[in-house]
N, C-alpha and C positions, 0 to 999 in steps of 0.2 A: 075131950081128948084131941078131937082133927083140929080144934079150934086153936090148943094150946101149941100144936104142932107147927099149924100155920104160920101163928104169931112166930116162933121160935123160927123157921124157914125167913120169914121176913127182916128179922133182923140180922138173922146171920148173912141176908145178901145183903142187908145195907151196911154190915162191917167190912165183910170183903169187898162193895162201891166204894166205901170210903178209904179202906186199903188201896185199892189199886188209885185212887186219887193223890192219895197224901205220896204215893210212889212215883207219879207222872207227875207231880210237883218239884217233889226231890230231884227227878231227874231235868225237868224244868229250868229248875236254880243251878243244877249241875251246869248244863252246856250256858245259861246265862253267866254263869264265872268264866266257866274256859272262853267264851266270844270275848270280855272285859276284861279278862290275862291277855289273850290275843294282839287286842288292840292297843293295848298300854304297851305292849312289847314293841309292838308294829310302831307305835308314836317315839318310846324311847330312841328306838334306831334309825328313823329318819330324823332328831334331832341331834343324835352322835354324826349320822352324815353330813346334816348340815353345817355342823360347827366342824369337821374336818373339808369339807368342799370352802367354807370361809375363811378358815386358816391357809387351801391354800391360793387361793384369790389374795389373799392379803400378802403374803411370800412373792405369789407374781408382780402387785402393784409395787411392792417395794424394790423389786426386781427391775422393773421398768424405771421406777425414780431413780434407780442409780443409775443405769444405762443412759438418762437422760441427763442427768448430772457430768457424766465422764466423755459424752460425745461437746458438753456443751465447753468441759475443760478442754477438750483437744482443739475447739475452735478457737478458743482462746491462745492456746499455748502458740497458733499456728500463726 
């Protein structure tokens, strides 16, 4: 009978180790998702800034080309 107990005692802790494993795994995978949501966010939105900081880099060069255009008519005209 202690022997049958025992047994019975040892597996019942090795179901509740392997509970609390497959739980500390779960959670594991959990914050491994939210860090790789995190980061894809984080990459999404420094690639929206960048193509809005190049847009407007590209608005000042054009900006510049004409100013450079209309100073170079005025030396003409003059």
């Amino acid at each position: 009978m202690q022997k049958e107990e025992a047994e019975l005692r040892k597996l019942e802790k090795q179901q509740e180790l392997e509970e609390k494993r497959r739980k500390q795994q779960e959670l594991r995978d959990v914050y491994a998702q939210s860090i790789q949501m995190k980061r894809a966010n984080e990459a999404r939105e420094l690639q929206e800034q960048m193509a809005f900081d190049r847009k407007i880099l590209e608005q000042l060069l054009e900006q510049s080309k004409i100013e450079v255009i209309e100073e170079a008519q005025k030396k003409v005209c003059l």
